[in-house]
C-alpha positions in Angstrom: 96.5 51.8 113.7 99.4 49.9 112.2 99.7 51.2 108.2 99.0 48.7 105.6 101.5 46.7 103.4 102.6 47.4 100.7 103.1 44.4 98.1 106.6 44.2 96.9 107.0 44.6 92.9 110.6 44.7 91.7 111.7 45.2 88.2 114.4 43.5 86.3 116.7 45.3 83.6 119.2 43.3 81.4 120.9 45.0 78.9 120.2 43.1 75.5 123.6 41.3 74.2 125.4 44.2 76.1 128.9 44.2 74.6 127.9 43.6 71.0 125.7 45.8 71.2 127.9 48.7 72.2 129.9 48.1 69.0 126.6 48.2 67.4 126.1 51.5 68.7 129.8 52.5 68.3 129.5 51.8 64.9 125.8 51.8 63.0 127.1 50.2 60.0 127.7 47.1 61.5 124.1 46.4 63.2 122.3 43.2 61.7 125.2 41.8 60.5 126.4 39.0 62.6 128.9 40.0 65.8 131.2 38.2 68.0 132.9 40.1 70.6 136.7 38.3 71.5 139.1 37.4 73.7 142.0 36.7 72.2 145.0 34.8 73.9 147.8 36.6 71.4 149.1 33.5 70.4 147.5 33.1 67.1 145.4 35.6 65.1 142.3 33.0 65.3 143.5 31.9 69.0 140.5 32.7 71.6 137.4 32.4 72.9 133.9 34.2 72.2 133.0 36.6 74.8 129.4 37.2 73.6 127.5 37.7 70.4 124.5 39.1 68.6 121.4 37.6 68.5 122.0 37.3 63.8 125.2 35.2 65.2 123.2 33.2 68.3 120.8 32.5 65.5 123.7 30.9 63.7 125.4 29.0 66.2 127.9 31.0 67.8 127.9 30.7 71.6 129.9 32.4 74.5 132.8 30.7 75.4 133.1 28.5 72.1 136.7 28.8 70.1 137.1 31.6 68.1 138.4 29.4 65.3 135.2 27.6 65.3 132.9 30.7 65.7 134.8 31.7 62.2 134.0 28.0 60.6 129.9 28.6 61.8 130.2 32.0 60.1 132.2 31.2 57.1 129.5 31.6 54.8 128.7 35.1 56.1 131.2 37.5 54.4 129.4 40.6 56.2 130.5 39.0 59.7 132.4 41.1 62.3 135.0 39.3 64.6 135.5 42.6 67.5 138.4 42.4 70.3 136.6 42.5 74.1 136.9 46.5 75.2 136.1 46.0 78.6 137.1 49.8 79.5 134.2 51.2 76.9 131.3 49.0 78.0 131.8 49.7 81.3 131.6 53.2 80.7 128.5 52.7 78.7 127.2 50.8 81.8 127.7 53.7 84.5 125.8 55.7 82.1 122.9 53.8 81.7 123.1 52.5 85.4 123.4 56.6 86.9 120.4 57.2 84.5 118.3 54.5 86.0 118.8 54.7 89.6 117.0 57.0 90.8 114.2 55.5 89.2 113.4 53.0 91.6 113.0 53.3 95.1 115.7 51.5 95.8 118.7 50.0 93.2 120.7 47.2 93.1 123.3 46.8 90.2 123.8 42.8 89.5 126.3 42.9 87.0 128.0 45.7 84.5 124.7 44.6 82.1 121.9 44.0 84.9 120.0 45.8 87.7 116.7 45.2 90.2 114.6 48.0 90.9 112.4 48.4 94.0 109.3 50.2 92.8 107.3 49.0 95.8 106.7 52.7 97.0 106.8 54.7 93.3 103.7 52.5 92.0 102.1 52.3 95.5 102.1 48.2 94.9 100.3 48.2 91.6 101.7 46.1 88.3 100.2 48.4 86.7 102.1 51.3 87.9 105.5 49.2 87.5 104.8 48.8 84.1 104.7 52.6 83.2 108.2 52.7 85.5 109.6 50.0 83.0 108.5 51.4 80.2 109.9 54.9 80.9 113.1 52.5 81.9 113.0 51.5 78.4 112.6 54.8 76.4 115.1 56.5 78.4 117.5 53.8 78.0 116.5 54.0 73.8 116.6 57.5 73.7 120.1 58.0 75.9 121.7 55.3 74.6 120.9 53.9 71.1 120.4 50.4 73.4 117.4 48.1 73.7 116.7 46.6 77.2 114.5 43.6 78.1 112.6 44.3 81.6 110.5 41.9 83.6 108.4 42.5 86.7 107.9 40.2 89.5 106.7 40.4 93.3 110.6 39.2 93.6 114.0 39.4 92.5 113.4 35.8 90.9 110.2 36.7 89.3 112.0 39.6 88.4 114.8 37.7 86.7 112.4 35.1 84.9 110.0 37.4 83.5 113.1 38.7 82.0 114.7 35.6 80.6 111.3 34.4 78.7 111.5 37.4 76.9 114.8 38.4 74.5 115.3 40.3 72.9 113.7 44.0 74.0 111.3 42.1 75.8 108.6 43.5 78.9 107.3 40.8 80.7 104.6 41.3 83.9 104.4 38.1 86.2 101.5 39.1 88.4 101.5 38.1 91.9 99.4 34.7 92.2 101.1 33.5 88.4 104.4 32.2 89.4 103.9 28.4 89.3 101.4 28.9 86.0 104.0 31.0 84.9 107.3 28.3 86.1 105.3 25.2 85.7 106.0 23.8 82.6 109.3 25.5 82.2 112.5 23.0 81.9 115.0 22.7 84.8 117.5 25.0 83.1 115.5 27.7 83.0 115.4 28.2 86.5 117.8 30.6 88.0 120.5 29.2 89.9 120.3 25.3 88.6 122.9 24.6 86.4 124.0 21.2 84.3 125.4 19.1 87.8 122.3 20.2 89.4 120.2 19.4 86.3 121.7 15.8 86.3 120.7 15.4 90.0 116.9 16.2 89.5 117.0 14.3 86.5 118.2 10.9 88.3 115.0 11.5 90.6 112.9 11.6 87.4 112.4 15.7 88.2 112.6 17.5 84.2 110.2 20.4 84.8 110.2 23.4 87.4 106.6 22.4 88.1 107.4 18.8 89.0 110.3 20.3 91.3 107.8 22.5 92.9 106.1 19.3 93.6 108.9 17.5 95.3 109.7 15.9 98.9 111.0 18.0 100.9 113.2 15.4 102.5 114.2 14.1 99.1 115.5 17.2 98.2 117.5 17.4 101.6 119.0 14.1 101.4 120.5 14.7 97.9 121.2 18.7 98.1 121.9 19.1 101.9 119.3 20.8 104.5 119.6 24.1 103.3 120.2 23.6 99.4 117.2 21.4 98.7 114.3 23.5 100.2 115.8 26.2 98.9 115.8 24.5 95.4 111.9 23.7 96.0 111.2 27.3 97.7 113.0 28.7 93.8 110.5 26.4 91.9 107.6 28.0 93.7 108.7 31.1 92.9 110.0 32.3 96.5 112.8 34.5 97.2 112.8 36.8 100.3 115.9 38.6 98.9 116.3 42.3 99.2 117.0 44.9 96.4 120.3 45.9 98.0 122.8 49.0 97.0 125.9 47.8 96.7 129.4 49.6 97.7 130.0 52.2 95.3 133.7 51.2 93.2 133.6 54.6 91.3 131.9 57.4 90.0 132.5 59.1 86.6 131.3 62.0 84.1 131.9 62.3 80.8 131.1 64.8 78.4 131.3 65.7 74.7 133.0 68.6 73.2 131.8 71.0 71.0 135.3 70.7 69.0 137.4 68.0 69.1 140.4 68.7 70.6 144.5 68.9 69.6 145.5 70.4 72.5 144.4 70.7 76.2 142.0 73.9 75.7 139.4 72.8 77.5 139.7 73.5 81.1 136.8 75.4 81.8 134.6 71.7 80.6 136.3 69.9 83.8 135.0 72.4 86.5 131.6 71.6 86.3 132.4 67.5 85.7 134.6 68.1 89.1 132.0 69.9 91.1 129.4 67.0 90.3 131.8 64.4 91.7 132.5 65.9 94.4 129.3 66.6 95.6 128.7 63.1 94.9 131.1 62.2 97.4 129.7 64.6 99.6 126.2 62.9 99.4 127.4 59.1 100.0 129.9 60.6 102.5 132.9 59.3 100.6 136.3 60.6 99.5 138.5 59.2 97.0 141.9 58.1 96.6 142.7 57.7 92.7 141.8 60.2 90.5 141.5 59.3 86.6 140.7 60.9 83.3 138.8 59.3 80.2 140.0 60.5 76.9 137.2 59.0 73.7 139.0 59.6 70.3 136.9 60.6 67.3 137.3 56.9 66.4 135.4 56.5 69.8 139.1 54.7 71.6 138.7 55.3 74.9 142.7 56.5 76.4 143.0 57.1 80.1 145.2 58.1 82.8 145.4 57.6 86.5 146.6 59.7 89.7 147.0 57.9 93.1 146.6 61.1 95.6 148.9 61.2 98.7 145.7 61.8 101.0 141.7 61.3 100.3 139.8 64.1 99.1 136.4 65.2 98.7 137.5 68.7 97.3 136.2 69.7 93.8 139.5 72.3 93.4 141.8 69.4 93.9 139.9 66.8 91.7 140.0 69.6 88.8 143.6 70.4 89.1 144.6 66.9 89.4 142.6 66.0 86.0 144.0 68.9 84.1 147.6 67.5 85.0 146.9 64.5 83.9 145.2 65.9 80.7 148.2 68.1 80.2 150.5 65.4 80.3 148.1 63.2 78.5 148.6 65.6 75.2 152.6 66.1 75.7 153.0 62.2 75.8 151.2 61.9 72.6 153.2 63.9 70.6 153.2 66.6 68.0 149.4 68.0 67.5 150.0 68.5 64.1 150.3 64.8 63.7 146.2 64.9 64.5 146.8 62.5 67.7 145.2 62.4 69.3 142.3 64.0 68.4 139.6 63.9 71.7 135.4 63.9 70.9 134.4 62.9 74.7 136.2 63.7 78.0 135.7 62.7 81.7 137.0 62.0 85.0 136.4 58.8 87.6 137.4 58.8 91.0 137.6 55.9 92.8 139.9 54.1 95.8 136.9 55.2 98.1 137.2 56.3 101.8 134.1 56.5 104.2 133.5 59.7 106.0 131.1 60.0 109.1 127.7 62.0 108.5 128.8 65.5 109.9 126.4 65.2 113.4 123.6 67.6 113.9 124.6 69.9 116.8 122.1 70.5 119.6 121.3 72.5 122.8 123.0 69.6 125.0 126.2 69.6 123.1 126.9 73.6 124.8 125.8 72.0 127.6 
């Protein structure tokens, strides 16, 4: 008797306005006020674009990708507003921290971006919204209680759905789009809203008097075909019905890291004995996705929360937890002798860690059995 099936119900995570919102946490004093994360060109202290903001500067104007110069103009009348340079290297650590704390939450994890994820909770909640909503909801907490950080979470019988229920809802938003609600739920929705159809594709629709997600569901087929191509314009209408047969899909792990906080901060390298454990966790990571690594790196957070590293291309893979420690103690060593005089209070380290990377597969040792004496 074949078993029954199980309805799909995926969960969405998106890390509310990630990057500001690590300064935020990086520095309390500055929450509520408006924040625009940077990238500046060099050429000019105002030169730039905007990265991303907080939802106090959204509310005012300031967009990703505008000019710095102009974000400053929009905000000129808000003394208390905090202009931040991008620090790629500290959000992503944030990011494999909150990502290693949800996967194994799910049944199966697929990380979207350094700020988003899809969770397969088909199995875990045995089908039921209902169960997926406790899942996201313990998502949420741990994420709060971890991390300082709000998420917004949607649930859908889909990765769309997913995606949608959490777009309609910023921020620290949970959304449930039941299976059966997707076209009430897409219906009257503009164009723009739906995944995937930007402003050229927007234009299109709109030249074939389309403006809603609702009307697109509604659309000729062969229309579609004849202005998107045979495989772009179903899909398009398949999107607006809420249909997506896409799997929740691991992909290749880049690195893995630990980082930990010490109970003093450090002058000197004294802490040797707090890398064992970090290095025995790796590499029985490795040993679990049948990996070895290549490059071995250290993470060095100042009190000021800086994040400092150093890197160590090894000669041949390893997998080894003895050579991953002594490796990171060299470069920690070195690390402290390049920085100068310790009495000179730099650098003075609050959180340390190692990441290995430059991954190499390894076969699953095989089982032996009674043939193989054979």
């Amino acid at each position: 008797m074949a078993s029954p099936v199980i309805p799909r119900v995926i969960i969405g995570v998106d890390l509310d306005y990630f990057y500001a919102q690590c300064e935020e946490v990086r520095n309390p004093s500055i929450r509520g006020k408006p924040v625009v994360i940077c990238v500046y060109s060099g050429r000019t202290e105002e030169s730039g674009a905007v990265s991303t903001s907080n939802y106090p500067a959204r509310k005012l104007g300031v967009k990703s990708g505008i000019p710095i110069i102009l974000a400053k103009r929009i905000l000129a009348n808000y003394p208390e507003s905090v202009f931040l340079p991008i620090d790629l290297d500290y959000y992503r650590i944030v990011s494999d921290r909150i990502m290693e704390m949800i996967r194994p939450i799910g049944d199966k994890f697929e990380q979207a971006s350094v700020d988003e994820a899809y969770l397969d909770v088909s199995l875990k909640s045995h089908g039921s919204f209902d169960g997926a909503l406790d899942i996201a909801s313990r998502i949420k907490q741990e994420i709060l209680a971890n991390e300082k950080m709000t998420c917004s979470v949607g649930i859908g019988q889909n990765k769309l759905m997913a995606k949608m229920a959490v777009d309609s809802k910023k921020p620290n938003g949970l959304t449930v789009i039941p299976p059966g609600q997707e076209s009430l739920f897409l219906s009257q929705l503009p164009l723009g809203r739906l995944y995937g159809i930007g402003p050229k594709t927007e234009d299109k629709l709109r030249s074939i008097g389309i403006s809603t997600i609702g009307e697109l569901a509604l659309a000729d087929r062969e229309n579609l075909s004849d202005l998107f191509g045979k495989k772009q314009g179903p899909m398009l209408k398949e999107m607006a019905n809420g249909v997506d047969e896409s799997l929740v899909v691991e992909r290749p792990i880049e690195q893995m890291s630990r980082i930990v906080t010490l109970k003093h901060d450090a002058l000197i390298y004294d802490f040797s004995e707090v890398l064992k454990p970090i290095s025995i966790d790796l590499a029985e990571k490795l040993a679990s996705s049948h990996l070895m690594c290549k490059s071995v790196s250290i993470i060095a957070i100042t009190s000021d929360l800086k994040i400092r590293s150093r890197s160590k291309s090894l000669g041949e893979a390893t997998k080894s937890a003895d050579q991953i420690y002594t490796v990171a103690g060299e470069l920690f060593s070195s690390f402290f002798k390049v920085q100068g005089d310790p009495k000179q209070n730099e650098p003075r380290l609050r959180r340390v860690g190692i990441k290995i990377s430059d991954f190499v597969s390894v076969p699953p040792a095989k089982t032996e059995t009674l043939e193989d004496f054979i």
